[in-house]
C-alpha angles and dihedrals in degrees: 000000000000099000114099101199130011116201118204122227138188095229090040088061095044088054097051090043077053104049090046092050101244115153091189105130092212087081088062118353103094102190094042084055092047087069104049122079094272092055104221149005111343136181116248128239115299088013094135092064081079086077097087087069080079095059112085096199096049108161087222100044115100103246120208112261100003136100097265117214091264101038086079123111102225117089091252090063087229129131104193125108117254101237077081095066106115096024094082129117131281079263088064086231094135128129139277097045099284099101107093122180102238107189149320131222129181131201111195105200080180140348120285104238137175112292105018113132103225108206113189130209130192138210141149120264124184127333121198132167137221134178124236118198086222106039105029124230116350129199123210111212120194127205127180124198120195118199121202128191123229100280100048099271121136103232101167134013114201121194115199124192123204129196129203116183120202094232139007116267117235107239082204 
């Protein structure tokens, strides 16, 4: 995670409970949400993964003048070579169709709200390995990202599981 501070907005939360398609007013009626237990406007479920917008160098944002990661003509979508297979991040987001996304878990220590600072910090959890009888040997690759509001507090922990496969598997 490249960005170094996230600020929450209102708008900002009314736009991602808009984009995955979630009516509840909580997300931008503020005096609906003034009258709920949270007491005001608060972020939806999985709204911290917005953060990477403010990353200019996300590995999933279209960049101006290059291949994006879905302009590619394989099926993955990817356009790295495959001799970069197993080489990818702990998000198992690395070249040639054998990164797979395995899972995501959230822990909410507090609401997100309006006007915290979210400041998010990386590190590498467990790796363990299986064998598939299709795809080879995968490797399951965890990452946990803590984020922390402007005065120190943990607000969220995101656990984030990759997955490399040895070899593509043949959708045929």
């Amino acid at each position: 995670m490249a960005v170094d501070k996230f600020p929450v907005e209102a708008g900002h939360i009314m736009m991602f409970a808009r984009s995955v398609g979630d009516k509840n007013p909580i997300y931008s009626d503020e005096e609906y949400a003034k009258t709920t237990e949270a007491g005001g406007i608060i972020a939806p479920p999985t709204f911290v993964q917005a953060s990477s917008q403010y990353d200019p160098d996300a590995s999933l944002r279209p960049k101006i003048g290059e291949k994006w990661f879905g302009s590619g003509s394989k099926p993955s979508g990817s356009n790295a070579p495959p001799e970069e297979d197993l080489q990818g991040d702990a998000g198992g987001t690395s070249g040639g169709g054998t990164g797979l996304h395995g899972g995501q878990h959230y822990v909410y220590h507090r609401n997100v709200s309006p006007g915290d600072v979210l400041t998010p910090t990386s590190r590498p959890g467990e790796r363990w390995e299986r064998e598939s009888k299709r795809a080879g040997k995968l490797i399951f690759t965890e990452s946990i990202t803590e984020y922390r509001d402007q005065t120190g507090e943990l607000v969220v922990t995101a656990r984030s599981v990759g997955i490399q496969t040895e070899r593509v598997v043949d959708q045929g």
